[in-house]
N, C-alpha and C positions, 0 to 999 in steps of 0.2 A: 219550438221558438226559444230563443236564447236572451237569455237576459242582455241590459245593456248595462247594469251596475252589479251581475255577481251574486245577486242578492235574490232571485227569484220574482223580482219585480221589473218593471220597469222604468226608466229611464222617470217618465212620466208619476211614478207611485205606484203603490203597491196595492196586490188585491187581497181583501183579507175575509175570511168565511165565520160568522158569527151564528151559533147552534147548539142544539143537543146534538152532544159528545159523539151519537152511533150516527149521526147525518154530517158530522162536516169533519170529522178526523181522515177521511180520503184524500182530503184537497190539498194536503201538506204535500201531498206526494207530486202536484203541479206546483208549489212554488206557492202557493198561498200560505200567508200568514193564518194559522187556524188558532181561532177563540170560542173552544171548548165552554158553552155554559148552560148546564140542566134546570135551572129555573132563574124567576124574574130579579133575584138579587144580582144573579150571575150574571146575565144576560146586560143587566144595567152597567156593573165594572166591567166588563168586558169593551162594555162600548165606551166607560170613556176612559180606558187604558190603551186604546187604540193612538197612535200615534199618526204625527204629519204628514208622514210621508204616505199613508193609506189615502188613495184615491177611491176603491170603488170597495163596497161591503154587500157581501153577496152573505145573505142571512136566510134563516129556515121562518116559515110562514110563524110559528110560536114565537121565536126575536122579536121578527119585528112588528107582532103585536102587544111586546111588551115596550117596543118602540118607537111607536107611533108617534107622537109628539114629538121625542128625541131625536130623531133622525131627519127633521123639517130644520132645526138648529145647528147642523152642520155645515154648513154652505160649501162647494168644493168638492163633496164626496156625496157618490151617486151609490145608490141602494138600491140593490136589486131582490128580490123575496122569488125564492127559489119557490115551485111549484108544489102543492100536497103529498 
């Protein structure tokens, strides 16, 4: 599938992978924005260094248990928690 802005994303926003570093460093190789973070400090900046144009956050089961509350305060961007 080809972009429609260049960028690896789409037209629509961007998809971006939030996790420990050995689960989401893959997904740069699809065009995802990857945010590399090994524990709950990280995991916290990570999300909100994330940018407007990310529509969908596709995170490892530990993210987004450190983001639970956070990720209800986004409105527009849809989360998805990758499986065990």
């Amino acid at each position: 599938m080809s972009s429609a802005n260049g960028t690896g994303g789409s037209a629509a926003g961007r998809v971006a992978v939030l996790g420990e570093r050995a689960r989401v460093e893959g997904y740069g190789l699809a065009g995802a924005l990857v945010s590399p973070a090994d524990g709950a400090g990280e995991v916290r900046s990570a999300w909100e260094a994330l940018d407007d144009e990310v529509a969908v956050v596709v995170m490892t089961p530990a993210a987004a248990e450190v983001l639970e509350d956070a990720r209800h305060r986004r409105p527009g961007v849809l989360t998805v928690v990758m499986p065990p």
